[in-house]
C-alpha positions as CSV (number, residue, x, y, z in Angstrom):
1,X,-17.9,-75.2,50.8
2,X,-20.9,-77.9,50.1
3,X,-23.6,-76.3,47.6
4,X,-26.4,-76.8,49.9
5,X,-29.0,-74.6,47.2
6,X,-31.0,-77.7,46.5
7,X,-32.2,-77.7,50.3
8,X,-34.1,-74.7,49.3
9,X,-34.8,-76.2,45.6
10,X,-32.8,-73.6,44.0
11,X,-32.3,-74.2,40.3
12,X,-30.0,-73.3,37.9
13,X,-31.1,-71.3,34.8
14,X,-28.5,-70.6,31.8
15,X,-29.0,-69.1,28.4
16,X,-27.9,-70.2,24.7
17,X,-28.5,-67.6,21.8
18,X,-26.8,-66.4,19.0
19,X,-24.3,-64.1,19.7
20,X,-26.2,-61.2,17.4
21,X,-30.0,-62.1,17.7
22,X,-32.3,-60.0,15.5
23,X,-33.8,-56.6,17.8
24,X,-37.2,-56.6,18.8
25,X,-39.1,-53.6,19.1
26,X,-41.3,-53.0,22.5
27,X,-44.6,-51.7,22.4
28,X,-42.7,-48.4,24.0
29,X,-40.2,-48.6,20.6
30,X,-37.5,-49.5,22.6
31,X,-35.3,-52.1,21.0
32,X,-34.3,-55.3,22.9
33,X,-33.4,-59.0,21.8
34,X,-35.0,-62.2,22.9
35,X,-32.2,-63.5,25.3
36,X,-32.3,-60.3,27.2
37,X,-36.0,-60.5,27.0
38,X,-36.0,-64.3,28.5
39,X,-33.3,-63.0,31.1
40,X,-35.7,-60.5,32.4
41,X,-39.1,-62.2,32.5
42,X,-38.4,-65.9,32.9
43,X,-38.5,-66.2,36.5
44,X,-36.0,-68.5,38.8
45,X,-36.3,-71.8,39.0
46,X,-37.4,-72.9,42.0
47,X,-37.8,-77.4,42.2
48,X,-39.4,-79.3,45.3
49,X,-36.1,-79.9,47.4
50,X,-37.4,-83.6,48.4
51,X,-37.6,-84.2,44.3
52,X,-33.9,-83.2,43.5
53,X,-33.0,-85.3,40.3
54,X,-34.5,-85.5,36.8
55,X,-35.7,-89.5,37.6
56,X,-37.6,-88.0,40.6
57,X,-39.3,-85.1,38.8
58,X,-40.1,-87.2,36.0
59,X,-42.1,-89.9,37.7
60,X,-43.7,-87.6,40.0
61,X,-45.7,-86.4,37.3
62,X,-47.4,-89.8,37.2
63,X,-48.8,-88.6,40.8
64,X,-52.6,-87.3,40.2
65,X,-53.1,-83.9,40.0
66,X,-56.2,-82.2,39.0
67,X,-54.9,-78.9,38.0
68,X,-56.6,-75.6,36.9
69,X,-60.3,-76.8,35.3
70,X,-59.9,-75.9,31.9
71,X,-63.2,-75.9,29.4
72,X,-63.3,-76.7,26.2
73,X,-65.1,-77.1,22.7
74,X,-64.1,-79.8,20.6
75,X,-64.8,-78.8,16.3
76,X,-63.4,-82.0,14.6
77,X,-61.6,-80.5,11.1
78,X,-61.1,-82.6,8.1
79,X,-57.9,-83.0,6.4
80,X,-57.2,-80.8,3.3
81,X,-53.8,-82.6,3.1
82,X,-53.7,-85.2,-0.2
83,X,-51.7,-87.9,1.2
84,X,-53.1,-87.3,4.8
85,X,-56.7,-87.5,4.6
86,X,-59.2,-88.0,7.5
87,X,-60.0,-85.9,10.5
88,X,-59.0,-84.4,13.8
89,X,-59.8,-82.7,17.2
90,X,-59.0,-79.2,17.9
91,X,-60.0,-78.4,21.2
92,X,-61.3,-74.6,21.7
93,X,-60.8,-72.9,25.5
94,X,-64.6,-71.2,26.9
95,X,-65.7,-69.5,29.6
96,X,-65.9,-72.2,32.6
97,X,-69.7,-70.8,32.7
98,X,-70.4,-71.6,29.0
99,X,-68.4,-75.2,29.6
100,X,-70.8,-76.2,32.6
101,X,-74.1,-74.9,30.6
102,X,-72.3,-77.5,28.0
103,X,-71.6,-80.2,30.1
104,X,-74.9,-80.2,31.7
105,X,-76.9,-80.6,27.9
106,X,-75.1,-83.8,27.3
107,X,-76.0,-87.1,28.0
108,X,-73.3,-89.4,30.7
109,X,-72.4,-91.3,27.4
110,X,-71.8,-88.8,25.4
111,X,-69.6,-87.1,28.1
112,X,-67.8,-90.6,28.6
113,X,-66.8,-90.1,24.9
114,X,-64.9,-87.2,25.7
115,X,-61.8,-85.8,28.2
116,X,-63.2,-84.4,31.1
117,X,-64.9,-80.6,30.9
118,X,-64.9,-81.1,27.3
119,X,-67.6,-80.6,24.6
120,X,-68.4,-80.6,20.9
121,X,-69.4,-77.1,19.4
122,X,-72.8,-77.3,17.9
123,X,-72.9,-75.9,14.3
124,X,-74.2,-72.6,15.0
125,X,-71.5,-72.1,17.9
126,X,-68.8,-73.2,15.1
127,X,-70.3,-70.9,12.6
128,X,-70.5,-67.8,15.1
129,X,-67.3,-68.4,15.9
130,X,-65.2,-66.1,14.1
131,X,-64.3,-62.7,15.1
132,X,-62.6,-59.4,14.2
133,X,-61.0,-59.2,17.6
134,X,-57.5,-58.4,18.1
135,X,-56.5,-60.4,21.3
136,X,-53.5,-62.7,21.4
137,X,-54.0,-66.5,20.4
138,X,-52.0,-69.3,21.4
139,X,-52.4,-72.4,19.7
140,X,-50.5,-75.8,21.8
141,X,-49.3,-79.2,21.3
142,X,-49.2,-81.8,23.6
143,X,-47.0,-84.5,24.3
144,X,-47.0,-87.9,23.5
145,X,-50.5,-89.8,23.5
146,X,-51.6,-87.0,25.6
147,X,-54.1,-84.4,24.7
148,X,-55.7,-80.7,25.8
149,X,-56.7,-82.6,28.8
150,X,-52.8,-82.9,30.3
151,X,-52.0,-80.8,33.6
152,X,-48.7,-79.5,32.2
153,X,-50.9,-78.3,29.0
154,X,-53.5,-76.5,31.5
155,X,-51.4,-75.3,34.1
156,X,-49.7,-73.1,31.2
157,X,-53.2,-71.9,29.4
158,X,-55.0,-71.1,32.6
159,X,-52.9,-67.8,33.3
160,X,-52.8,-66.9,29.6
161,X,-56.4,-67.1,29.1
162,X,-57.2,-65.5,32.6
163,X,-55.4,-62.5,31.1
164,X,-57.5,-62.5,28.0
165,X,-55.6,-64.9,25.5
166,X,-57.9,-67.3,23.2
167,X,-56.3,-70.4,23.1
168,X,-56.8,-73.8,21.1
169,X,-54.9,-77.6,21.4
170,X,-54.4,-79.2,18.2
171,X,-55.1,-83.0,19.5
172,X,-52.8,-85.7,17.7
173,X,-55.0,-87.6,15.5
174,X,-55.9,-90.9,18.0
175,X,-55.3,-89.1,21.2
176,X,-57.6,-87.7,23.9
177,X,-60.4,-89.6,23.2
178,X,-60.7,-88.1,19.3
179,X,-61.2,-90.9,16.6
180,X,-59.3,-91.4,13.8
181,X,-61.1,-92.1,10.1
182,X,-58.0,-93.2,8.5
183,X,-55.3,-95.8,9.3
184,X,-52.5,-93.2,10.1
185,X,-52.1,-91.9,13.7
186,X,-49.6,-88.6,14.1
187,X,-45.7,-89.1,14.1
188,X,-43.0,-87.2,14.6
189,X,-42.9,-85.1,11.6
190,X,-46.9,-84.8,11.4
191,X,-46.8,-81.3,10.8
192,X,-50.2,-81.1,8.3
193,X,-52.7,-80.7,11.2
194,X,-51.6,-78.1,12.7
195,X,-50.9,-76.6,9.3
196,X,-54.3,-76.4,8.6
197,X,-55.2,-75.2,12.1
198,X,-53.0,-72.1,11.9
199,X,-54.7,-71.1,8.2
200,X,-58.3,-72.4,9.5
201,X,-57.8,-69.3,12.4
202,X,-56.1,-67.0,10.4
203,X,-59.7,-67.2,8.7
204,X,-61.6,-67.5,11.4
205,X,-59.9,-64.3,13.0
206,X,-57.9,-62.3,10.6
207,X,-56.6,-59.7,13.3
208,X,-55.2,-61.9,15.8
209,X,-51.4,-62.4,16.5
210,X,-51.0,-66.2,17.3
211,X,-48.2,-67.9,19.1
212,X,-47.8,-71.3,19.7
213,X,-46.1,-73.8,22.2
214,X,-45.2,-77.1,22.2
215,X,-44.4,-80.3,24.5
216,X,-42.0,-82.7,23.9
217,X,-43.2,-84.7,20.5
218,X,-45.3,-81.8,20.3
219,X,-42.4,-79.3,20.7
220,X,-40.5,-81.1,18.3
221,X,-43.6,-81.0,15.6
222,X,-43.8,-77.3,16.1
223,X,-39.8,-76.9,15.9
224,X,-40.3,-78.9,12.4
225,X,-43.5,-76.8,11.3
226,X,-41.7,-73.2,11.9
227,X,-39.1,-74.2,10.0
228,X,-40.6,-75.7,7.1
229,X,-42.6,-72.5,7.0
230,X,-39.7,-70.1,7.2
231,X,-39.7,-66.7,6.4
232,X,-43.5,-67.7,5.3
233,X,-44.1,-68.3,8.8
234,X,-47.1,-66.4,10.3
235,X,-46.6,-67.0,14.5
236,X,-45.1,-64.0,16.2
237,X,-42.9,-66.7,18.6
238,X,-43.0,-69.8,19.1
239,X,-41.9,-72.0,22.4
240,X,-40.5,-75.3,22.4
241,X,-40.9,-77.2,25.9
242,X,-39.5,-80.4,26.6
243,X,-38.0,-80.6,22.9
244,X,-35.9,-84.5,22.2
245,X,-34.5,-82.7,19.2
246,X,-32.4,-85.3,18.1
247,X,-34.8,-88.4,18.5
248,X,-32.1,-90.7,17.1
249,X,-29.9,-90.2,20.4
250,X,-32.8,-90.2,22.3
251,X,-33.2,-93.8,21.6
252,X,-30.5,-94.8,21.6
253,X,-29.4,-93.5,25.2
254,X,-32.8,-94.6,26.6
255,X,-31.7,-98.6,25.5
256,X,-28.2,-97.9,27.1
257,X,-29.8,-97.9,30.9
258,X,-32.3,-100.4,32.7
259,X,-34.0,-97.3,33.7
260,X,-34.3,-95.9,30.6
261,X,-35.0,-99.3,28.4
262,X,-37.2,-100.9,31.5
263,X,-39.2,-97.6,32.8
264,X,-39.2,-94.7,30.5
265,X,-39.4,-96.8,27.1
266,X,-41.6,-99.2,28.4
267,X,-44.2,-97.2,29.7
268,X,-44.0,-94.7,26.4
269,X,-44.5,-98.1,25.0
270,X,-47.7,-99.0,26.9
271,X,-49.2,-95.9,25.7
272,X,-48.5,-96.5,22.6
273,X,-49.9,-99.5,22.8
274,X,-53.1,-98.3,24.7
275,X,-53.6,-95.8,21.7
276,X,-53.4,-98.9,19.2
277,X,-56.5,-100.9,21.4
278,X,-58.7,-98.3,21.1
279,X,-58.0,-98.0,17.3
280,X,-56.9,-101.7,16.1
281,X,-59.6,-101.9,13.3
282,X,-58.0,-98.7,11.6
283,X,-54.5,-99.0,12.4
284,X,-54.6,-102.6,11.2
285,X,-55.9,-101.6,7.0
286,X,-52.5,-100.5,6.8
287,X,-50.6,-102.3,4.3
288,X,-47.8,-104.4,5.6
289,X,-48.6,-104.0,9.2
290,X,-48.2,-107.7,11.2
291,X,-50.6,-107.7,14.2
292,X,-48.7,-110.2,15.7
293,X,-45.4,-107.9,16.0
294,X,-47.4,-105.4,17.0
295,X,-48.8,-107.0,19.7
296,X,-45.4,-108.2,21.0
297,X,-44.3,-104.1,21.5
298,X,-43.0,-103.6,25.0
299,X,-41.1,-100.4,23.9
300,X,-41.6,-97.1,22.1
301,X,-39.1,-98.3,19.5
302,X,-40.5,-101.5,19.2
303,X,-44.0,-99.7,18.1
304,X,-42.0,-97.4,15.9
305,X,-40.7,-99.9,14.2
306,X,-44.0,-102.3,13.3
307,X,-46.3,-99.2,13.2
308,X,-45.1,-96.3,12.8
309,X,-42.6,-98.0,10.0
310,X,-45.1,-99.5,7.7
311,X,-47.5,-96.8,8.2
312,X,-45.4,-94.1,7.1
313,X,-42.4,-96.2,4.5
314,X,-39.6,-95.9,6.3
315,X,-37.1,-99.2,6.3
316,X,-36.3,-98.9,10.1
317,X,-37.2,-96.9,13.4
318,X,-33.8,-95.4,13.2
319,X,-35.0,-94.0,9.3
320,X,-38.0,-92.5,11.2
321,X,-35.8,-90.9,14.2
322,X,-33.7,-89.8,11.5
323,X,-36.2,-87.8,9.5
324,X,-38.2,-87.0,12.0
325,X,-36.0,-85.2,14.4
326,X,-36.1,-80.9,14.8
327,X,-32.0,-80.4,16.0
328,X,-31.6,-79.8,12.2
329,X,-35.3,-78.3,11.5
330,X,-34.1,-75.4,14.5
331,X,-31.7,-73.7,11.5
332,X,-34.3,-73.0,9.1
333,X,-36.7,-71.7,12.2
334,X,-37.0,-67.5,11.5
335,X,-39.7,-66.7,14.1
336,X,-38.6,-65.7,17.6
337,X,-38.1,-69.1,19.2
338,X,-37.3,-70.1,22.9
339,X,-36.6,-73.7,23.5
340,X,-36.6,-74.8,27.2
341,X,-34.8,-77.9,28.3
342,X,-33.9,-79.3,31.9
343,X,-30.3,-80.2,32.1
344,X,-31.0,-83.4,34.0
345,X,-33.8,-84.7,31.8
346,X,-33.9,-88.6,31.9
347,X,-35.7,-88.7,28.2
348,X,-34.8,-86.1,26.7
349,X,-30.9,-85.5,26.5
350,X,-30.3,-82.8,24.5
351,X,-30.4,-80.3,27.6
352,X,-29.7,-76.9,27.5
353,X,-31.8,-73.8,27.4
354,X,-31.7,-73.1,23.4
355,X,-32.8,-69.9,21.8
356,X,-32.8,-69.4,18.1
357,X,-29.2,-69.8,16.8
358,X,-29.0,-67.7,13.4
359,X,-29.2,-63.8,13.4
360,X,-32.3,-63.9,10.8
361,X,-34.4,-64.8,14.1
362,X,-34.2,-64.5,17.8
C-alpha cells in the first residue's frame, strides 16, 4: 500500500535516550524520566502537505512572516571575560503595553537603530529590575546572524510568556542591530556571554528556575555551555533546536551538492558578510585579517576561514569546526536536555531526535 500520510502532512516523530535516564520527580512526587515525559507532551508533528521535503521547509522560511509581536528591552552588559572584552545585547520580554508607551518616547532614529518593538531600558528601569519572584525564566539563543527579533525565536516565547514565564535573548555580539566595541564577533564556541547572562539573573532574581533554549549555532553554543558547566550547571533543562552538532560534517556535506554549496552556503555566506558591512572598521583591527580575502567570501566557510580564523587562532576553518562542534560537548551535558532535529534537514545532517545519552542526566 502507498503511504499517502504526507497528503494530510503527517510527520514522523521518534525518540533517542539512554536506555536508563535519571527519574524525575513531578510536582505530585510521582517519578517519571524525560523520554516518557517528551512522549507524553510533545505533540504530533503535523507539516504543510504542499511543503513535503526538508529543501521546501527550509526556504519557505525566507517567506515574510510577521509572527506574534514580541516587546522588548534592550540592557547592553559588558564583558567580565579577560580575553573577551567588549559588550553585548540582551534583550528583556515586557508587557506589549509598557513596549508601546516605549516605543512612542523615542525618536524614528533612534528606533531605526534598533529591531522592531524593541527598546533600551533606562537606568532606573535596569536598576528596578530585579525581583524576589519565583516564576520560571527562559533565557534563548538565536541562530545564525539572527537575533530576538527572528519568528521562530518569538513564535516559541509568545506562549511561554503568555503563561507567565520571564524570558530574555542573549544577542550574538554584531547581530540584531547591537554594536560590537571590540574586533571579535560570536563563533561557534562563544559561550562567555551567555555565561555571564545566566550569573547576571541569578543576581538579578535569586529565586527563579531558568531554562534555556537554543537555535541552530545557538543550540550548539548552549550544548557547549551545559557541558562545560557540568554538574556546576544551574538550568533546570535545557533544549537544543536545530543543533549541527558535528559542524565538521556539516561542511563538508553542504560543499558535496550544488544545492548545498550554491544555496544554503552561499546565502549563510551573504549574511555573514552583511554582518561584516555594518562592522568593517572593528572587524578589520584584527591582526592578520586581509580585507581583500574577505571581501572575496561567497560561502560560510569561506568567511570562517579569513575571519573567523584570524580572529580567533585557529590554522584552518576545518580547526574551527573541529573545536567548535557540541556532538562531543553533549557527553559532559548533566542537565535534563532534549535535542530536536528534523530527519530531512538540508543543513544540518545529524538528524535524529536526541535526548541526553548518559544515566547522570536525562
Amino acid at each position: 500500500m502507498v503511504n499517502l500520510s504526507w497528503l494530510l502532512g503527517h510527520g514522523k516523530t521518534s525518540y533517542t535516550s539512554h536506555d536508563n535516564p535519571a527519574p524525575l520527580k513531578t510536582k505530585a512526587g510521582s517519578k517519571t524520566s524525560l523520554p516518557k515525559l517528551a512522549a507524553v507532551s510533545i505533540p504530533p508533528c503535523r507539516l504543510n502537505p504542499f511543503l513535503f521535503n526538508g529543501h521546501l521547509q527550509t526556504m519557505y522560511t525566507a517567506v515574510k512572516d510577521p509572527g506574534p509581536p514580541i516587546y522588548y528591552k534592550r540592557q547592553i552588559l559588558s564583558s567580565d571575560h579577560s580575553v573577551y572584552p567588549g559588550t553585548f545585547a540582551v534583550d528583556f520580554v515586557v508587557s506589549k503595553q509598557a513596549g508601546e508607551t516605549a516605543s512612542s518616547s523615542i525618536s524614528h532614529d533612534e528606533a531605526a537603530k534598533l529591531p522592531e518593538r524593541t527598546t533600551h531600558f533606562t537606568p532606573s528601569e535596569w536598576d528596578d529590575l530585579p525581583s524576589n519572584d519565583s516564576k520560571p525564566m527562559i533565557i534563548a539563543l538565536h541562530g545564525l546572524t539572527g537575533g530576538s527579533h527572528e519568528v521562530y525565536l518569538r513564535e516559541t516565547l509568545a506562549p511561554l510568556t503568555a503563561s507567565g514565564w520571564s524570558a530574555c535573548v542573549v544577542n550574538g555580539r554584531g547581530c540584531a542591530l547591537s554594536q560590537i566595541t571590540t574586533p571579535q564577533l560570536f563563533n561557534s564556541r562563544a559561550t562567555w556571554d551567555v555565561r555571564q547572562t545566566i550569573k547576571t539573573l541569578l543576581t538579578m532574581f535569586p529565586n527563579r528556575p531558568l531554562y534555556a533554549i537554543g537555535f541552530s549555532l545557538g543550540a550548539n553554543i548552549l550544548t557547549n555551555y551545559c557541558s562545560e558547566e557540568g554538574d556546576a550547571c544551574v538550568l533546570e533543562a535545557a533544549v537544543a533546536c536545530c543543533n549541527p552538532w558535528n559542524l565538521e560534517l556539516c561542511n563538508t556535506e553542504l560543499q558535496r551538492t550544488w544545492l548545498g554549496l550554491e544555496v544554503y552556503a552561499r546565502t549563510m555566506g551573504k549574511n555573514l558578510m552583511s554582518l561584516f558591512e555594518r562592522h568593517r572598521e572593528q572587524i578589520l583591527k584584527v591582526e592578520g585579517l586581509e580585507e581583500e580575502k574577505v571581501m572575496s567570501s561567497r560561502y560560510i566557510f569561506e568567511f570562517d576561514r579569513h575571519v573567523q580564523c584570524p580572529t580567533w587562532g585557529y590554522p584552518t576553518e576545518g580547526a574551527y569546526y573541529r573545536d567548535s562542534q557540541s556532538v562531543d560537548a553533549l557527553l559532559g551535558v548533566r542537565v535534563p536536555f532534549l535535542g530536536i532535529n528534523a530527519e530531512d534537514d538540508p543543513v544540518r545532517f545529524q538528524t535524529r531526535i536526541l535526548l541526553s545519552s548518559r544515566e547522570e542526566k536525562v
